[in-house]
N, C-alpha and C positions, 0 to 999 in steps of 0.2 A: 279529612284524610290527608295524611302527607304524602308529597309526591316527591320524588327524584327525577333529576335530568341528565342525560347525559352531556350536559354544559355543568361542569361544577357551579361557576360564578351565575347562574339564571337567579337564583333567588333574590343574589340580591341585585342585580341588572339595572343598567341607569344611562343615559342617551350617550355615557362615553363608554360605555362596554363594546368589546368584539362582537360586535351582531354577525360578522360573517358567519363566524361559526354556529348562528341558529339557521333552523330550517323551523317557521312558523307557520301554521295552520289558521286562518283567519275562516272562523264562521259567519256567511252573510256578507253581501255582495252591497247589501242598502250602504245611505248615506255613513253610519258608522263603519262600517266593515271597510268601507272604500278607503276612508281616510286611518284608519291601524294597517289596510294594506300597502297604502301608499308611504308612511313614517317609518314602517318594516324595513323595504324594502330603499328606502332612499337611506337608511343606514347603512346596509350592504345585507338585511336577512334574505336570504331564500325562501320566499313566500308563496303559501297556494288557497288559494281564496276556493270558498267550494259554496253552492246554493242549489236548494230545492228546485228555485225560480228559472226560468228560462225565456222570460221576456223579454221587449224591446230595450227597457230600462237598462235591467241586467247586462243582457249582451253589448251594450253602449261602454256599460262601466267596466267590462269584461274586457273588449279592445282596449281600452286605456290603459288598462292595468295592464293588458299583454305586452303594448309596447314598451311597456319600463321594463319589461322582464318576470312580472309575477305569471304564475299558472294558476290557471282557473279552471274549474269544472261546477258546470252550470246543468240543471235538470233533475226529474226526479231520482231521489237515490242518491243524488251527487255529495249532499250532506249528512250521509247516515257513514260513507267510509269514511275512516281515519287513516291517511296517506303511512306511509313507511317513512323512518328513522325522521318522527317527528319531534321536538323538542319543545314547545310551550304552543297554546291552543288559544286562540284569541276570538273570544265571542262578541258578535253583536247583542243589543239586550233585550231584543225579540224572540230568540233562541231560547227555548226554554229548561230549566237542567234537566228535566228526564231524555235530553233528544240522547238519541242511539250514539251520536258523536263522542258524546263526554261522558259515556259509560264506558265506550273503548278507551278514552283516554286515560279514566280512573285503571281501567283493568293494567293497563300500562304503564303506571306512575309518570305520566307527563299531564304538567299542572296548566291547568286553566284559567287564561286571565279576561275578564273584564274589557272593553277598550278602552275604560275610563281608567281601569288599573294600568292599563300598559300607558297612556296619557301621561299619569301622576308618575310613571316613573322616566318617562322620556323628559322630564321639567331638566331644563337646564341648570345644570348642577352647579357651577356657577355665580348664577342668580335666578334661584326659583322662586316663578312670581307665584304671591299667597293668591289662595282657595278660599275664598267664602262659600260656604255649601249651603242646599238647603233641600228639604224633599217634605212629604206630605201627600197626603192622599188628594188634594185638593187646594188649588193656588197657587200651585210651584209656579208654574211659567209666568201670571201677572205679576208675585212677588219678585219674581229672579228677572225681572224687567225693569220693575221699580226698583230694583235695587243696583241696577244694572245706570239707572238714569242718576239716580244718587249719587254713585261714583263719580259720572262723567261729568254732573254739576259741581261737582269738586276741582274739577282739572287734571281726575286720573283718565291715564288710555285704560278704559276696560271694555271689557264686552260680556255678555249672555253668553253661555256656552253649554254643552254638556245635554242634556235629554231637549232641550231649546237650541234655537239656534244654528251656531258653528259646534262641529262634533269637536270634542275633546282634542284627540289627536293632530288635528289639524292647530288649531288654539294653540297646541303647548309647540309646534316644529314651525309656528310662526318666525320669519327672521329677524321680524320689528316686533320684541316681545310688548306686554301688557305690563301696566302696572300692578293690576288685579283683577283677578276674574269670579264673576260671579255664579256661580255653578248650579245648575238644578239636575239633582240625582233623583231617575226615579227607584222603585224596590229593584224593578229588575236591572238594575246597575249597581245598586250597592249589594245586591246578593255576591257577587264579582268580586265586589275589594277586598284586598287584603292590606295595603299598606296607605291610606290615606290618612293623612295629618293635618286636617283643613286648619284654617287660621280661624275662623270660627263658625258654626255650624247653626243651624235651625229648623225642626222639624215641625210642623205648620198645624198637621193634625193629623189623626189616625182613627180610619175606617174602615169595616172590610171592601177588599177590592182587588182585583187580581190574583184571589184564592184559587183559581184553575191554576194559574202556573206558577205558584208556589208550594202549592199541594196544602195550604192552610193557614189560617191568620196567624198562628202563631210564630211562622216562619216570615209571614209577609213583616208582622211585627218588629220581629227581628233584624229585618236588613233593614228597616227605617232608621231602628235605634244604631244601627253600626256607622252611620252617621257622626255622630259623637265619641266615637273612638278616637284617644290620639288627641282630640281638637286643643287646640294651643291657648287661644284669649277668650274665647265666649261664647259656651252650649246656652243657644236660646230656644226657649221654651213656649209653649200656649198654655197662659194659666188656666183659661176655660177647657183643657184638654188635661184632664191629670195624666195620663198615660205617658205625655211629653214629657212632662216634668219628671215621673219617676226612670224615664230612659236615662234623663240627666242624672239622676241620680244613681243608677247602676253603671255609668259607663267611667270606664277607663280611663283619663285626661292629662294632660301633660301639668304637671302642679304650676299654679297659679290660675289655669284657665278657673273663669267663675260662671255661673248660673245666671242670666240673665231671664225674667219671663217678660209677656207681653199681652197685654190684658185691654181690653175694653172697658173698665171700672177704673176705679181711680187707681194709680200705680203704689204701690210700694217699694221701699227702699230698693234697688237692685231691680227695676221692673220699667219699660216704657207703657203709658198709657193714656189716658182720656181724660181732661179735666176741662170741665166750661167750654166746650167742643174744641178742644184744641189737644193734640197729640205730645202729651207729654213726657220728658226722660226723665227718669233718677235713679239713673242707672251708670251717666258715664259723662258724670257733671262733679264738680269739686262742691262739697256741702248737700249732698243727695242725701242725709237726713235729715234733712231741713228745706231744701228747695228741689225746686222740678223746674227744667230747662223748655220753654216753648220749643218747640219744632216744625210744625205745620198746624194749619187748621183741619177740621175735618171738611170742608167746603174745599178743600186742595186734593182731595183724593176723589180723583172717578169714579160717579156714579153715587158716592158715599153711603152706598151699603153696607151693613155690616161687615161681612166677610170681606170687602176692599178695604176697610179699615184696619180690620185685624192685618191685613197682609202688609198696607203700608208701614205698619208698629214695625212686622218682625224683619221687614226691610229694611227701616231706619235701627232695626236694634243690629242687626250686621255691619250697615255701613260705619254706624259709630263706632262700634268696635271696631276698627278700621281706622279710625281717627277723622272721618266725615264730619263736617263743619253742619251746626245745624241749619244754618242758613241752604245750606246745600240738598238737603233732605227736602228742604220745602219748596227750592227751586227743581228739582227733579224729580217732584210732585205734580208739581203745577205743568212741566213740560212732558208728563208721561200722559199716556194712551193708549187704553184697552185694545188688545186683539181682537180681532170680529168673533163672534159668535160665544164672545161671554156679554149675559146679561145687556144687548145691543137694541136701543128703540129703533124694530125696521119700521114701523109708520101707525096712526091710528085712523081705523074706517069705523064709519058710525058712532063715535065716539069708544071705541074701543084700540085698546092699546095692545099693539104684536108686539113681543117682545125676543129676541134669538137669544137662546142661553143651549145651544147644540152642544157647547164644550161642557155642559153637567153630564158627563157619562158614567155617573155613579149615583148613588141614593146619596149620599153624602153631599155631591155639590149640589144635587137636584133643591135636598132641605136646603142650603143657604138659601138659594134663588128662591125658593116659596114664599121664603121668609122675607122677602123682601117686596111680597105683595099682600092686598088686604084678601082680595077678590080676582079668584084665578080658575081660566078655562086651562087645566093642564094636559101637554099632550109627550106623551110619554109609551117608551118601549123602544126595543131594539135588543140584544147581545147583553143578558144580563150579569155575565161571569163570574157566575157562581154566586151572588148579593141577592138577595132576599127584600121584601119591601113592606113590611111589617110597620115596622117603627117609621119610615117615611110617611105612608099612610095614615097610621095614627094619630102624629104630631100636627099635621097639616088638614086634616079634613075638614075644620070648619072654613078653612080658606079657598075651598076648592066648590066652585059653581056645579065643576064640570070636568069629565076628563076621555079625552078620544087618545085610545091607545095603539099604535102598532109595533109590529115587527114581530122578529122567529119566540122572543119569551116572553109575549104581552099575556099571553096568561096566566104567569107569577103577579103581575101586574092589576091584573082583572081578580085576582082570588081577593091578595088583600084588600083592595077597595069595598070586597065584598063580605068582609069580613068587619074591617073597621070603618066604613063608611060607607054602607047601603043605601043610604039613602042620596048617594052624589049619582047622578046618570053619566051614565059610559059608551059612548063612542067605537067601536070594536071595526077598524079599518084593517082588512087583510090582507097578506102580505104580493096578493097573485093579480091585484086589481092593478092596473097601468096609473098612473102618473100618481103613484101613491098621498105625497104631500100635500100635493091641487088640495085629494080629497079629503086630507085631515085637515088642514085649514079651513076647506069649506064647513065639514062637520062639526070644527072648533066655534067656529063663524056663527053656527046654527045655537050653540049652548049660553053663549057669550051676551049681557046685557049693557046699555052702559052703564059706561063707567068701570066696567072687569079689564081685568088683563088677560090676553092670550098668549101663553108661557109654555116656548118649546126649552123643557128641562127634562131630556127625556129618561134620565139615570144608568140607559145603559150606550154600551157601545152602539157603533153605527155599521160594523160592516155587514151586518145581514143584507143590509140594502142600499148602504150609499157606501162609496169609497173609502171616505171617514169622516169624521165631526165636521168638518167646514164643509163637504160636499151635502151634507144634510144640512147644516143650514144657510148653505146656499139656496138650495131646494125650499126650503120654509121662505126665505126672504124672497124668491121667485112667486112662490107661489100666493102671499100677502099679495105682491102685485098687482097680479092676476085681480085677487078681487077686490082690491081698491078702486081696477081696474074699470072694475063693471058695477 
């Protein structure tokens, strides 16, 4: 839909425009919302921050903001009104489009940005520092770290930003800017954009996920590939994911930008990949039909799973397009380091290996992580939004010893196991019984022989019962403890 403002110049808006004369609406009080409140408002906009929430959090970040002068309205309701003689709406990317907020907006032709959009246009005009982007249903944040380390082994100032890290807005009203920032967008942030022209782009892979607040993969699809819109030197691709690839090839690009993919098999021309375990380019080498450029070993990448391989590639295919020395890639290989609770050995009892992979909150990461055991007691369930578990099941069932499931959709979980693997025993811990995890480790405990792995990948969300993904497996590496304990 097109909108109108009653600011002529909003459309095209840019950190040297008249912001007095907006009055902005920020959706969402959290860490993003705070910082599009705060870059508003230290421009000279007239800001009013509005949220559902009404906790201690909230009301903290509420005072803050008060005393710079923004207005806030905090509690339930507080996010469904759209203030008076509003002119541009800036959401967090929690908010989802059906909220009542941005139906009033729409009825009203005042346009809705993104914070990441309002970010990309706050860049100092200047000298705006390049965007490397990347998104994916899976690996964004360890790819957009490693790539993040890459830089910095270069000798560039950059940082992790954007759905990780430092929220966008903040990053771009920095006064000691970056030389380049490495960006993880997730869908619901690139549903938002309208004007990004990353310097070059990478979409990691694509599975259903986040269908409830999309209203459907086709749309989810769709803001992955808006990605590559625009992008300047190099849409890269996952050649084990064609769907990537043809994004690349529908989208829109600034002429020269070229197709870069990134493969686990031997590479071809225009492609980084695997030769004689070593991570090879010929992609962004003088003589790449003919030779491939060493750049790390596979023994340099953490944990050297599959899917950290692939991640490292579309890392190293970014930063090269970047102009990253290869030497730098393998140095910022070897000094990178998994977040907790991907794929983490918390300890082995009885000869049996725990392993936390709490951050698999989809079927999609769940399969990598299977796949990277022979012999697996899996414990799985939680918030399955809207994902289905069919094909996980399927693919994996001779892997699987054993599987103890909980949480609110563990019977989507329990159908297919019983559909495609009958013959695995299941575990069924409910959601009412106190110190939940104790008991699924114990029951894990109970399926598990040596030599197996005990693998919390549990594919879906976590907040039915924990906080989020690190407070569950927090709770998992607590609860190992426990009975190594004893």
């Amino acid at each position: 839909m097109s909108t109108t403002s009653r600011v002529p110049w909003l459309s095209g808006a840019d950190r040297t425009s008249p912001w007095e004369q907006v009055h902005a609406v920020v959706a969402g009080i959290g860490v993003a919302g705070f910082a599009a409140a705060d870059a508003l408002q230290h421009l000279g906009a007239s800001v009013t921050i509005l949220d559902d929430r009404d906790n201690g959090d909230a009301r903290d970040k509420a005072t803050l903001l008060e005393i710079l002068g923004v207005r806030t309205r905090l509690g339930p309701g507080a996010g469904a009104a759209l203030p008076d003689d509003v002119d541009v709406v800036v959401t967090s990317p929690g908010w989802p489009p059906a909220a009542p907020l941005f139906a009033a907006a729409a009825a009203r032709q005042v346009p809705v940005w993104g914070d990441v959009e309002l970010a990309w246009r706050l860049r100092d005009p200047a000298a705006p520092t390049p965007w490397l982007c990347l998104t994916g249903t899976n690996g964004k944040t360890t790819t957009v770290q490693m790539l993040e380390s890459m830089l910095r082994a270069d000798g560039l100032r950059a940082v992790a930003a954007g759905n990780v890290g430092v929220p966008m807005c903040e990053v771009v009203m920095n006064p000691d800017p970056y030389d380049v920032l490495a960006v993880e967008l997730s869908s619901h942030q690139l549903h938002w954009m309208q004007s990004l022209s990353a310097e070059s782009a990478a979409v990691l892979n694509v599975a259903p996920d986040h269908i409830s607040w999309h209203g459907d993969l086709d749309r989810y699809s769709a803001a992955k590939a808006s990605i590559y819109t625009n992008c300047q030197v190099a849409c890269v691709y996952n050649v084990q994911d064609p769907q990537t690839r043809r994004m690349v090839e529908d989208a829109e690009v600034v002429e020269g930008c070229r197709a870069i993919g990134f493969t686990l098999g031997i590479p071809s021309i225009g492609m980084l990949g695997i030769v004689d375990d070593v991570l090879a380019d010929r992609a962004f080498i003088e003589g790449r039909d003919r030779n491939a450029a060493e750049l790390a070993a596979v023994s340099d990448v953490p944990t050297g799973a599959p899917h950290n391989v692939a991640n490292a590639l579309a890392a190293a295919a970014l930063a090269r397009s970047h102009g990253v020395s290869g030497g730098a890639v393998r140095r910022g290989l070897r000094s990178f380091h998994l977040d907790k609770h991907r794929i983490a050995e918390v300890a082995v009892v009885a000869d049996v290996r725990y392993v936390d992979d709490s951050k698999a909150t989809n079927p999609h990461a769940a399969l990598a992580s299977l796949r990277s055991f022979d012999s697996v007691v899996w414990i799985a369930g939680g918030l399955a939004k809207g994902a289905t578990f069919d094909e996980l099941v399927d693919s994996t069932r001779r892997r699987l010893r054993g599987v103890v499931v909980l949480g609110a959709d563990r019977a989507h979980i329990i159908a297919a196991l019983s559909r495609h693997a009958p013959d695995v025993p299941v575990i069924e811990v409910g959601d009412t019984e106190t110190e939940v995890m104790e008991r699924v480790v114990t029951a894990a405990a109970s399926l598990a022989r040596p030599g197996d792995t005990v693998l919390l990948a549990p594919a879906c969300a976590s907040q039915d019962l924990f906080a989020d993904y690190s407070a569950r497996g927090d709770a998992f590496v607590a609860a190992v403890e426990q009975l190594r304990k004893h």
